[in-house]
mmCIF file as gemmi writes it, N, C-alpha and C atoms, coordinates in Angstrom:
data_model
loop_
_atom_site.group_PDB
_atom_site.id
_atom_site.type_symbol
_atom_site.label_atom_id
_atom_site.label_alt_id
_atom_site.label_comp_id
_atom_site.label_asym_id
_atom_site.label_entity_id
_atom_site.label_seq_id
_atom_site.pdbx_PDB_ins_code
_atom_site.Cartn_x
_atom_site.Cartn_y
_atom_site.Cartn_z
_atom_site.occupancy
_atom_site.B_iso_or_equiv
_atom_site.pdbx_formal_charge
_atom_site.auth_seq_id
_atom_site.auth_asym_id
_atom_site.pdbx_PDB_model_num
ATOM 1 N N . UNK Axp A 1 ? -59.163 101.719 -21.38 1 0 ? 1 A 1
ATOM 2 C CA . UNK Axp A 1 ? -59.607 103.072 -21.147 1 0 ? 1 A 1
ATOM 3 C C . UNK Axp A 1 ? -60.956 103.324 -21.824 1 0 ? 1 A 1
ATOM 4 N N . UNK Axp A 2 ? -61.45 102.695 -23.11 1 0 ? 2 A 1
ATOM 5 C CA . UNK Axp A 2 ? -62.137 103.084 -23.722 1 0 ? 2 A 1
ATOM 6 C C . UNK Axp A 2 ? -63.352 102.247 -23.24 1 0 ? 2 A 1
ATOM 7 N N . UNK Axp A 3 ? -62.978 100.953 -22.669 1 0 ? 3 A 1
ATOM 8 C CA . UNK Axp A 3 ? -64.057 100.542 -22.028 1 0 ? 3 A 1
ATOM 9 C C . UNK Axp A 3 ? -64.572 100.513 -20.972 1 0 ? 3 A 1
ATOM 10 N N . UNK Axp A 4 ? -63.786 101.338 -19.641 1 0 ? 4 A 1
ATOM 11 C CA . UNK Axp A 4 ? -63.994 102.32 -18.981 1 0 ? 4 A 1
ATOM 12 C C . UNK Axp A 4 ? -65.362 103.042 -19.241 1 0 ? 4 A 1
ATOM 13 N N . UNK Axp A 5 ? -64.328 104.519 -20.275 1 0 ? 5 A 1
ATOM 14 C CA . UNK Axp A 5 ? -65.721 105.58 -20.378 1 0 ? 5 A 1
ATOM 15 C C . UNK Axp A 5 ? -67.016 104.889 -20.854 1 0 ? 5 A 1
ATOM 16 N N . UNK Axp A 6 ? -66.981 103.678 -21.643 1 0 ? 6 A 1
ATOM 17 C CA . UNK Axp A 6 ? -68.4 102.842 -21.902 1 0 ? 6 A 1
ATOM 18 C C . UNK Axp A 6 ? -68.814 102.563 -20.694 1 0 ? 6 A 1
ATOM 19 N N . UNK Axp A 7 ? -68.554 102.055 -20.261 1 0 ? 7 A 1
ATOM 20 C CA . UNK Axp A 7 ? -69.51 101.47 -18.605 1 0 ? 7 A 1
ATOM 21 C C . UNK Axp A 7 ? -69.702 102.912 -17.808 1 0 ? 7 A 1
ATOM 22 N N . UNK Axp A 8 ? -68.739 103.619 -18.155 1 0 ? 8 A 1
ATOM 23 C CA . UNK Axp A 8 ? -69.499 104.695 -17.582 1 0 ? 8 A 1
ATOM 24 C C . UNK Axp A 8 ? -70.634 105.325 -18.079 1 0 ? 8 A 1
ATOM 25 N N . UNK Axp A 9 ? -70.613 105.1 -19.166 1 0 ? 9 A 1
ATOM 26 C CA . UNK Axp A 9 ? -71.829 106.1 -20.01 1 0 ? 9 A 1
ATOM 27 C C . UNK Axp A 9 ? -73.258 105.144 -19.864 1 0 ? 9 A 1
ATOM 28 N N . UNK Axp A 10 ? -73.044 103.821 -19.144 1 0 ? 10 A 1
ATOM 29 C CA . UNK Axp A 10 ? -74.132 102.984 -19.636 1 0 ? 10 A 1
ATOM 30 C C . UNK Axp A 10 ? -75.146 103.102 -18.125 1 0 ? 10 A 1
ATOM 31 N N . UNK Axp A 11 ? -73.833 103.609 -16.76 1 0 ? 11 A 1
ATOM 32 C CA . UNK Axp A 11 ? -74.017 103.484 -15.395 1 0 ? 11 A 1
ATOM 33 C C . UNK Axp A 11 ? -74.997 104.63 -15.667 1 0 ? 11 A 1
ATOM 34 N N . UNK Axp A 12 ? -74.516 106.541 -16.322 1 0 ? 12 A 1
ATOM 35 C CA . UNK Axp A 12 ? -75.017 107.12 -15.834 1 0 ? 12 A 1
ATOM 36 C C . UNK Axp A 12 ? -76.86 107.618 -17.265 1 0 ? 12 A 1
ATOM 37 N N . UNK Axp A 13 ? -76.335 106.664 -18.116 1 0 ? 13 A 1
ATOM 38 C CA . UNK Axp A 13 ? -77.463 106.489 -18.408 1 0 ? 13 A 1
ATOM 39 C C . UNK Axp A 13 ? -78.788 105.685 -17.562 1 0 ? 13 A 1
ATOM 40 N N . UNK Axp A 14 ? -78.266 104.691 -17.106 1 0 ? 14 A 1
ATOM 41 C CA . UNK Axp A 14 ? -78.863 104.152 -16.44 1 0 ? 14 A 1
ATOM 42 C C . UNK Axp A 14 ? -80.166 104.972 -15.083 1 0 ? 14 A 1
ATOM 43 N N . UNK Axp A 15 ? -78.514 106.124 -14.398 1 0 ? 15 A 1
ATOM 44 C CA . UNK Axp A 15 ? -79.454 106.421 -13.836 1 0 ? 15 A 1
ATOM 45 C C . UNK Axp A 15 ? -80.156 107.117 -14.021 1 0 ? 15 A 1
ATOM 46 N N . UNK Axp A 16 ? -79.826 108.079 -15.564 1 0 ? 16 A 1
ATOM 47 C CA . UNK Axp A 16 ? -81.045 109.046 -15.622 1 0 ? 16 A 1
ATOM 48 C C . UNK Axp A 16 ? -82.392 108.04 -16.288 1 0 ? 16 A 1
ATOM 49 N N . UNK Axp A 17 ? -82.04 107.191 -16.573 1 0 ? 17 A 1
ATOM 50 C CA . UNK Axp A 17 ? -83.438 106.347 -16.754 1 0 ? 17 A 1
ATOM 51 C C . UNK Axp A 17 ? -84.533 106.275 -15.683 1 0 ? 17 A 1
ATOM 52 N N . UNK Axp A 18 ? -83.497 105.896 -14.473 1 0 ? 18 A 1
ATOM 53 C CA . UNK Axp A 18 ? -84.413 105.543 -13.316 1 0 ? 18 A 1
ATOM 54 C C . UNK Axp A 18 ? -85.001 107.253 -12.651 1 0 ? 18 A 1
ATOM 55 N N . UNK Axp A 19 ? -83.937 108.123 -12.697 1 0 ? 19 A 1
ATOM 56 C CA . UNK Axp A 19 ? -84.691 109.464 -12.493 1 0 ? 19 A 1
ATOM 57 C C . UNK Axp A 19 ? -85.846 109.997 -13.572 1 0 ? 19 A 1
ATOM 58 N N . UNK Axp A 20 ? -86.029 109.767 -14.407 1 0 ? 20 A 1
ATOM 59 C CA . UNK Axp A 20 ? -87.062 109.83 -15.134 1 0 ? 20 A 1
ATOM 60 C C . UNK Axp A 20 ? -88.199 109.391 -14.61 1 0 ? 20 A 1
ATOM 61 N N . UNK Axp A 21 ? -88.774 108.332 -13.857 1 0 ? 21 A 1
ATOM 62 C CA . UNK Axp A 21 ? -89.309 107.866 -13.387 1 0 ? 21 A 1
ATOM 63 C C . UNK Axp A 21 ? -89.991 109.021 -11.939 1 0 ? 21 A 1
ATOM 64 N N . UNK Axp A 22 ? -88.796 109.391 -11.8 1 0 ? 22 A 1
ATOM 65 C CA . UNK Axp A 22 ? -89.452 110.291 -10.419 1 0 ? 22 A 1
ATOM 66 C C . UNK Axp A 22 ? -89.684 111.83 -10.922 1 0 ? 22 A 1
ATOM 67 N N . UNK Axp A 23 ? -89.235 112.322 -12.005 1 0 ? 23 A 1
ATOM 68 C CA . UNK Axp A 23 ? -89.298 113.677 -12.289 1 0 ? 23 A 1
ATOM 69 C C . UNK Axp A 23 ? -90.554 113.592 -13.527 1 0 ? 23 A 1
ATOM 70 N N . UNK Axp A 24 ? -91.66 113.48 -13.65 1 0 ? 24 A 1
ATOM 71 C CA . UNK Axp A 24 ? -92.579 113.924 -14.192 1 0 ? 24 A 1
ATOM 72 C C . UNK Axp A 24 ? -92.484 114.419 -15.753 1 0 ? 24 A 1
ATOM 73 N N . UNK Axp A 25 ? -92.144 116.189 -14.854 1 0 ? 25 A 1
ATOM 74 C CA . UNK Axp A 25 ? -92.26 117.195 -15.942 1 0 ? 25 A 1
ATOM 75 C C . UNK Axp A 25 ? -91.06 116.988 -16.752 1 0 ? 25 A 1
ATOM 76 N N . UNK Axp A 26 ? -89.957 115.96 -16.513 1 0 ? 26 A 1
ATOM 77 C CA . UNK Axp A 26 ? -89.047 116.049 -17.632 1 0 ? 26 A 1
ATOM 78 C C . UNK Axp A 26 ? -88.656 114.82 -18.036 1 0 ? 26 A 1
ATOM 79 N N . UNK Axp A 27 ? -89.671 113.697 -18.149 1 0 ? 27 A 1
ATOM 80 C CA . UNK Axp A 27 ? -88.928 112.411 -18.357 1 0 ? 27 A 1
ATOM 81 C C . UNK Axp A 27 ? -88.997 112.183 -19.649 1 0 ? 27 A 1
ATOM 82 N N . UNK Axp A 28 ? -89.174 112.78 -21.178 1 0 ? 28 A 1
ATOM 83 C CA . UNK Axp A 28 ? -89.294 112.792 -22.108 1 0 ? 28 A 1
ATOM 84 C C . UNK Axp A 28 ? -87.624 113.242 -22.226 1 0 ? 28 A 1
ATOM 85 N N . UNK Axp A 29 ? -87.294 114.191 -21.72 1 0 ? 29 A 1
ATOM 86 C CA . UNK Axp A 29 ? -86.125 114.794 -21.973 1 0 ? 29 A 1
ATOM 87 C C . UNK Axp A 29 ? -84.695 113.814 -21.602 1 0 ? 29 A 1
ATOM 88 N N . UNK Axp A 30 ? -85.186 113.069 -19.924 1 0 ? 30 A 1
ATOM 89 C CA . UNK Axp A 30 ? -84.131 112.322 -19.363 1 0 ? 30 A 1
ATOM 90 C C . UNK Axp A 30 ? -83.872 111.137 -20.133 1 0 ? 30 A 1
ATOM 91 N N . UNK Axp A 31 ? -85.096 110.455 -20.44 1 0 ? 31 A 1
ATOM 92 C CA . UNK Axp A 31 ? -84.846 108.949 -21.239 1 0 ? 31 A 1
ATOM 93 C C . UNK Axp A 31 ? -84.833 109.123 -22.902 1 0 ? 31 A 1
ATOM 94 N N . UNK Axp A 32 ? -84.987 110.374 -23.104 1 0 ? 32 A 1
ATOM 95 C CA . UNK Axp A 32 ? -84.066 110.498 -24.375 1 0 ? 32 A 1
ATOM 96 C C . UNK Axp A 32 ? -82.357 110.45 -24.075 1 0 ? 32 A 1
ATOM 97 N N . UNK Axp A 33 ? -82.003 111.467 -22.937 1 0 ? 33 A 1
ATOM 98 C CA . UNK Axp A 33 ? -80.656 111.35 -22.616 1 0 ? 33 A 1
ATOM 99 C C . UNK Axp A 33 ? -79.827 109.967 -22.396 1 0 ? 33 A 1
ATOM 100 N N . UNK Axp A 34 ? -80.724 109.44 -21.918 1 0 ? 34 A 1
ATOM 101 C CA . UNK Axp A 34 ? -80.467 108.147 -21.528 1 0 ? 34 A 1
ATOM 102 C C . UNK Axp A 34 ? -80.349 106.953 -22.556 1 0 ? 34 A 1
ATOM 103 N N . UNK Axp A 35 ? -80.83 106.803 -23.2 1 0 ? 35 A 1
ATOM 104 C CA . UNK Axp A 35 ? -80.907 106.108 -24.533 1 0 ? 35 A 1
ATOM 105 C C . UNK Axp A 35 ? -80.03 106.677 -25.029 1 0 ? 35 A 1
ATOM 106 N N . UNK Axp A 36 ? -79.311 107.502 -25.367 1 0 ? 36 A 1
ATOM 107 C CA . UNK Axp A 36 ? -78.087 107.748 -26.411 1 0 ? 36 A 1
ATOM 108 C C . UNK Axp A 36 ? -77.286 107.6 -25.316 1 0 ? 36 A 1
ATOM 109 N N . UNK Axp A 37 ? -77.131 107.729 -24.05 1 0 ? 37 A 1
ATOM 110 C CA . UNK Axp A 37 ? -75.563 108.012 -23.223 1 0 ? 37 A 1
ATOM 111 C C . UNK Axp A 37 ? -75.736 106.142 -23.377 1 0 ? 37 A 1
ATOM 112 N N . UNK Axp A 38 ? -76.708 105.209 -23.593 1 0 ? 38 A 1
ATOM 113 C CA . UNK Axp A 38 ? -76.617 104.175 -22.76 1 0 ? 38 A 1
ATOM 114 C C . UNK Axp A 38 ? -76.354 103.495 -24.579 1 0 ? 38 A 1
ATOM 115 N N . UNK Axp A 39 ? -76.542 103.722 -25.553 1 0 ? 39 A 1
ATOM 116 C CA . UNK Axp A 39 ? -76.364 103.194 -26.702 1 0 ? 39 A 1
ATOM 117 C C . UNK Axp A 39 ? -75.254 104.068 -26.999 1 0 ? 39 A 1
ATOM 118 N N . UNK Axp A 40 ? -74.365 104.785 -26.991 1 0 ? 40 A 1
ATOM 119 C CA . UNK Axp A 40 ? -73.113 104.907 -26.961 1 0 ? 40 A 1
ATOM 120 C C . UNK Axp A 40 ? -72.105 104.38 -26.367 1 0 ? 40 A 1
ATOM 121 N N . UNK Axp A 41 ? -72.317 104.319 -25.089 1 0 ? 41 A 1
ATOM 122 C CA . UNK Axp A 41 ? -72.014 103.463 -24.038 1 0 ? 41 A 1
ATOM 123 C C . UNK Axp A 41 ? -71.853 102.166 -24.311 1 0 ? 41 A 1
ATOM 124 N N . UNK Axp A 42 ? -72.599 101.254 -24.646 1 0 ? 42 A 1
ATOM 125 C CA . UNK Axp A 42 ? -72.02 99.957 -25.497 1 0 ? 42 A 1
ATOM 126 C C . UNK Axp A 42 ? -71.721 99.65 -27.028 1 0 ? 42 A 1
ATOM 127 N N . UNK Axp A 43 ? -72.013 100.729 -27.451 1 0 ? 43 A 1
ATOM 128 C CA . UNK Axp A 43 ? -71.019 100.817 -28.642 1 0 ? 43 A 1
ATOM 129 C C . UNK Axp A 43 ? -69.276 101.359 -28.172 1 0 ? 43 A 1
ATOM 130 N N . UNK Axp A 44 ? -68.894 101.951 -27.254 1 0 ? 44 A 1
ATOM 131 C CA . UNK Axp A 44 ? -67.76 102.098 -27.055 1 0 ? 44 A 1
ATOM 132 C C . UNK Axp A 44 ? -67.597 100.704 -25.767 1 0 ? 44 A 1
ATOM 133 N N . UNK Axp A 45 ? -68.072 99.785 -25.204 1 0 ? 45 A 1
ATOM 134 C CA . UNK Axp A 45 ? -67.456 99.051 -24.715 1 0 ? 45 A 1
ATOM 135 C C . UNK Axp A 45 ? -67.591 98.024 -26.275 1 0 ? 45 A 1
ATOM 136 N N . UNK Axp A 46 ? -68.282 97.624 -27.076 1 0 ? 46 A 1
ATOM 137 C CA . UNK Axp A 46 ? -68.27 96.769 -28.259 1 0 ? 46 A 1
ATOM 138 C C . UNK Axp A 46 ? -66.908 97.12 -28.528 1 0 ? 46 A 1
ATOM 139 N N . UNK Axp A 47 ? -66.893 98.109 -29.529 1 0 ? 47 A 1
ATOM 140 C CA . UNK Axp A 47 ? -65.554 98.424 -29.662 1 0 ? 47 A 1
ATOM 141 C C . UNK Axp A 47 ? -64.228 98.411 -29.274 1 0 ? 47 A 1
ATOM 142 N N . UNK Axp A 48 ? -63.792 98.292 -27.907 1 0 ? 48 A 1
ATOM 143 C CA . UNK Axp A 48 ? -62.971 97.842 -26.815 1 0 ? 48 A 1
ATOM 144 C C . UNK Axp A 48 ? -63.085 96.549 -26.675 1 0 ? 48 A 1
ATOM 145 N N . UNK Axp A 49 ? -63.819 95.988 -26.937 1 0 ? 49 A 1
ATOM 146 C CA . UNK Axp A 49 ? -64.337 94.185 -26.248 1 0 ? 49 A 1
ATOM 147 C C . UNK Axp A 49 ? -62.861 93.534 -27.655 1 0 ? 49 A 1
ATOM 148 N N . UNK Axp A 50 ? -62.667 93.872 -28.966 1 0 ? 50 A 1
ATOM 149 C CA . UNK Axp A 50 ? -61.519 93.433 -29.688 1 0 ? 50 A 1
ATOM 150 C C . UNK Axp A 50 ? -60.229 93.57 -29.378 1 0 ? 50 A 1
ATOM 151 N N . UNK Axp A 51 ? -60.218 94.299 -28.251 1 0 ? 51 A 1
ATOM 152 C CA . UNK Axp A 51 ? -58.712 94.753 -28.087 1 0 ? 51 A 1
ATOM 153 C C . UNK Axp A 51 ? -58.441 93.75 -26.599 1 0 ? 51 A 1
ATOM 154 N N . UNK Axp A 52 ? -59.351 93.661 -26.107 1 0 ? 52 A 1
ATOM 155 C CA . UNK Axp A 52 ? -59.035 93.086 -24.929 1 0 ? 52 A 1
ATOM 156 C C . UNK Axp A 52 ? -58.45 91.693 -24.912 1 0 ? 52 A 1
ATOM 157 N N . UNK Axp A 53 ? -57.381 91.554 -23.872 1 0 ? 53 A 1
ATOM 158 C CA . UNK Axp A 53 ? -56.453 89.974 -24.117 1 0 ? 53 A 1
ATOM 159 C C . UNK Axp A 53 ? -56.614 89.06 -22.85 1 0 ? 53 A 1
């Protein structure tokens, strides 16, 4: 479950990375978002990666 919501957080970091790219006036704001959803994001799949069998 927990490594789940990680890949999720890394997908939708991802895409606000790539929307950054097309939105101008706010890509300071998006790839900040993005950098923490996407470095949380594999800190919660890291974390999960010990449990897995």
């Amino acid at each position: 479950m927990v490594g789940m919501l990680g890949a999720a957080r890394v997908a939708v970091g991802s895409v606000l990375a790539r929307g950054a790219q097309r939105y101008a006036t706010r890509t300071e704001t998006l790839e900040a978002w993005a950098g923490a959803l996407v470095v949380l994001g594999f800190g919660l799949l890291g974390s999960a990666l010990p449990h897995v069998h």
